[in-house]
C-alpha positions as CSV (number, residue, x, y, z in Angstrom):
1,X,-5.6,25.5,-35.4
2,X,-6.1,25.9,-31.9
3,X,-2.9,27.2,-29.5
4,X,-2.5,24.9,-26.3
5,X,-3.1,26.5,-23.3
6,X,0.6,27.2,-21.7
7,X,1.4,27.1,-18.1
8,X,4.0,29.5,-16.8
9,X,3.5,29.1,-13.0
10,X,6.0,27.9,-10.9
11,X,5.0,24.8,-8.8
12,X,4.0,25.9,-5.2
13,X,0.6,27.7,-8.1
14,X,0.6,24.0,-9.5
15,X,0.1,23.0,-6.1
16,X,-2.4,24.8,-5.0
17,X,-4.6,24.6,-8.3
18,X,-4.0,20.6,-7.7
19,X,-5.4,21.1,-4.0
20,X,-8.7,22.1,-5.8
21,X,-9.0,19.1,-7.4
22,X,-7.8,16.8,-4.4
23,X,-10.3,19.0,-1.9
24,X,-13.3,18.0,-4.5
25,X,-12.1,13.9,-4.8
26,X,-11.8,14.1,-0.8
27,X,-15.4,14.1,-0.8
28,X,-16.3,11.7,-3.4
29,X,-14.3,9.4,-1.8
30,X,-15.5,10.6,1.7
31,X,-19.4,10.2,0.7
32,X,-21.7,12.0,3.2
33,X,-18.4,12.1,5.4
34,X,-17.2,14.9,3.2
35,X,-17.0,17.3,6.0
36,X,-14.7,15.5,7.6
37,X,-12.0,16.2,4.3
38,X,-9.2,18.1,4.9
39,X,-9.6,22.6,3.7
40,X,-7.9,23.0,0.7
41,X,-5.3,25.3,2.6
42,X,-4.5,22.0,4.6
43,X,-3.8,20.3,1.6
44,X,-1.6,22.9,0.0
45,X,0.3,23.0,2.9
46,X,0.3,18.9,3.0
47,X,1.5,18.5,-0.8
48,X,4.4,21.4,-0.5
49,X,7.4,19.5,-2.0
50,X,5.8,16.4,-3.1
51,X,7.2,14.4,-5.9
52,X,5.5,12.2,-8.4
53,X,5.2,8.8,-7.4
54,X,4.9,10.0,-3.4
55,X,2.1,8.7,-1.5
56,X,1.1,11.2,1.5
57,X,-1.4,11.2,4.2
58,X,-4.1,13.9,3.7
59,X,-5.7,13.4,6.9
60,X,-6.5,10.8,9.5
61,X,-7.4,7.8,7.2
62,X,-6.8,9.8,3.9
63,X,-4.5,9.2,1.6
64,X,-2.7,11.0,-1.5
65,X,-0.3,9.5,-4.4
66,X,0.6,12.0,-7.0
67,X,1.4,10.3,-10.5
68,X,1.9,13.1,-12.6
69,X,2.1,17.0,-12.5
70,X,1.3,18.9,-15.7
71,X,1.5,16.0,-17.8
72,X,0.7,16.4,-21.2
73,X,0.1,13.5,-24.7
74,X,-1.2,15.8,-27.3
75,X,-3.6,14.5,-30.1
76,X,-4.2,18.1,-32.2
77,X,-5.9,21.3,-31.4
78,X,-4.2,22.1,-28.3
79,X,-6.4,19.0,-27.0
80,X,-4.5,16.2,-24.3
81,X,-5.4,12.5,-23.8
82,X,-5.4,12.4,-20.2
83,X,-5.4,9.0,-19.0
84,X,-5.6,7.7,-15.4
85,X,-2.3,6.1,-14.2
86,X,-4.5,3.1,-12.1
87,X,-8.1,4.2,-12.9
88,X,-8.5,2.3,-15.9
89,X,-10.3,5.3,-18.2
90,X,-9.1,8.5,-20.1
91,X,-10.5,12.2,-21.1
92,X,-9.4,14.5,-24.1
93,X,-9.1,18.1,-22.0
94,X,-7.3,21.1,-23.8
95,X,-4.7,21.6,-21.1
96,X,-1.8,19.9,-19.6
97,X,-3.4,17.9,-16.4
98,X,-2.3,16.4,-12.9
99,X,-2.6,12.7,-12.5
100,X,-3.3,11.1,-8.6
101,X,-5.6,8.5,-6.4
102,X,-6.9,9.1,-3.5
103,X,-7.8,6.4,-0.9
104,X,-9.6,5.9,2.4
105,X,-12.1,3.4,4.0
106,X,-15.7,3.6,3.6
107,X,-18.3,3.6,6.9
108,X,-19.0,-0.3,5.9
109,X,-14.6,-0.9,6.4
110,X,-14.1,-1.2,2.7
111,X,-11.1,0.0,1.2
112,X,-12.1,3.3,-1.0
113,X,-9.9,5.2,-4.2
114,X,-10.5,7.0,-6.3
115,X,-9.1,7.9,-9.0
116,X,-8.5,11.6,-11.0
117,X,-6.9,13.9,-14.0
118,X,-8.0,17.4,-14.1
119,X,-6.1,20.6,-15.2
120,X,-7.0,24.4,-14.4
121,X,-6.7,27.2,-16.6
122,X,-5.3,30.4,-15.7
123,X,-8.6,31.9,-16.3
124,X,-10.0,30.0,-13.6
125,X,-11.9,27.1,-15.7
126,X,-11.1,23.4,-14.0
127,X,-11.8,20.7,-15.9
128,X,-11.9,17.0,-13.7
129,X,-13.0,13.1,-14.5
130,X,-12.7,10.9,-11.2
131,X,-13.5,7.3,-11.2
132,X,-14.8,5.9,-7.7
133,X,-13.7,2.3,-7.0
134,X,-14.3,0.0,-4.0
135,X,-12.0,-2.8,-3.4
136,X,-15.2,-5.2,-3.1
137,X,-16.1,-3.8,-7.0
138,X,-19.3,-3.0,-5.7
139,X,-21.0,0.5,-6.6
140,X,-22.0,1.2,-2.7
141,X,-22.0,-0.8,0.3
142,X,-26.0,-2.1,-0.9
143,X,-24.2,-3.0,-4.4
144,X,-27.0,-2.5,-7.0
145,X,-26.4,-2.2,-10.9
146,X,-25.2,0.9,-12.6
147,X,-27.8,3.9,-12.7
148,X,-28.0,5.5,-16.1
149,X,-26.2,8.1,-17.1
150,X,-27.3,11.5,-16.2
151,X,-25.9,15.3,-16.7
152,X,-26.0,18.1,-14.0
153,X,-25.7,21.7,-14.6
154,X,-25.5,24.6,-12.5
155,X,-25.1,28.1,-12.7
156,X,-21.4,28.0,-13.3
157,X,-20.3,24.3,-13.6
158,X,-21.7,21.1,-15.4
159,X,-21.4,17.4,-14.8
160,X,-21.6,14.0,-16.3
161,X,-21.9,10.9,-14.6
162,X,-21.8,7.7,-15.2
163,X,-21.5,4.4,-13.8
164,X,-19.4,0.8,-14.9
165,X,-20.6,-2.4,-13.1
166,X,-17.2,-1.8,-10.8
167,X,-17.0,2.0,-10.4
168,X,-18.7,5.7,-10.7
169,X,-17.4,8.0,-13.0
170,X,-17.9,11.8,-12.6
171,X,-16.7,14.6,-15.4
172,X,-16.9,17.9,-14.2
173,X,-16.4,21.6,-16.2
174,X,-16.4,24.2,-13.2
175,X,-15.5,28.2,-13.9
176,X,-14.2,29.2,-10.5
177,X,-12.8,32.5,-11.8
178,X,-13.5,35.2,-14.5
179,X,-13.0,33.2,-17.1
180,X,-17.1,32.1,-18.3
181,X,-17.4,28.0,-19.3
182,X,-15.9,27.0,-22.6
183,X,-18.4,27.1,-25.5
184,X,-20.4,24.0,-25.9
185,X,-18.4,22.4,-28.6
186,X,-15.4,21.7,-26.0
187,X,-18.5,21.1,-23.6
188,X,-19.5,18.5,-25.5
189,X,-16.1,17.2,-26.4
190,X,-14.4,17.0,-22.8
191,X,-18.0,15.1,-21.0
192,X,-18.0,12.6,-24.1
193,X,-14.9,11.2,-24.4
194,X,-14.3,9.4,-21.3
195,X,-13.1,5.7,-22.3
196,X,-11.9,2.7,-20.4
197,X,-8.9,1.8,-20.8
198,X,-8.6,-1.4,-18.7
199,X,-9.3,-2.6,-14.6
200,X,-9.0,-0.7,-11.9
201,X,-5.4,-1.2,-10.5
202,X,-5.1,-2.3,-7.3
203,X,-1.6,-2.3,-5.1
């Protein structure tokens, strides 16, 4: 049987390993105003102290609750089943993960979130599943139906995406460090087992 994955950082490292993930939902929520997102050293600096349940302001327009901080609801082999505290979906990931929304107004004035878990290893691996909402519940300010799935991989990172009639979904495996990606059983596992668990929650 697999070990889990323990954390023994103190929480100004859980911080900055949750600006990662924050820094990369900044621009899915931004679109092609992404360079207009906050640097992750900003958001470090922003989150210093926060609490679970806080709502912050990233940036002008930008805004940050925090649900959960190494959260963890194991179901065997070191394996989690995060689930989104108002994004309606869960991921299996083999590591304790950070819960939090994100929300901001899109170029057309509509109201913008989106919604993340993701956890980082100490070896450097981050593993991520954001869902894109728009108040309106369309996918984009044209609307359209949902595009079929598709996979992208890179060098050192893969992705899965995939789209609901009333959000975008995007799972993401990225080694950022030494540590090489996971073999392609966990691969496989992780990108396959999103699920949705109900509406997106608006309030």
């Amino acid at each position: 049987m697999k070990r889990p994955v323990r954390f023994e950082m103190h929480r100004s490292t859980h911080t900055h390993s949750l600006a990662s993930f924050i820094a990369v939902a900044c621009c899915l929520v931004l679109g092609p105003a992404c360079k207009k997102a906050p640097s992750r050293a900003t958001i470090t600096k922003t989150l210093d102290g926060i609490r679970p349940g806080e709502e912050r302001a990233l940036a002008q327009g930008i805004y940050l609750k925090l649900f959960r901080i190494q959260a963890t609801a194991p179901i065997g082999d070191g394996w989690q089943l995060a689930t989104s505290t108002e994004g309606g979906f869960s991921v299996e990931m083999p590591l304790a993960f950070n819960d939090f929304r994100e929300r901001a107004t899109a170029t057309d004035g509509v109201e913008v979130r989106t919604y993340s878990v993701g956890a980082k290893s100490p070896g450097g691996v981050a593993w991520a599943a954001t869902c894109i909402a728009r108040r309106d519940g369309k996918l984009g300010p044209d609307g359209g139906a949902p595009r079929p799935e598709r996979t992208e991989t890179r060098a050192k990172s893969i992705s899965r995406i995939i789209e609901w009639s009333d959000r975008r979904c995007v799972l993401t495996i990225e080694a950022q460090g030494a540590q090489p990606l996971p073999s392609e059983a966990d691969r496989a596992r992780f990108l396959r087992s999103l699920k949705r668990t109900g509406p997106v929650v608006w309030r």
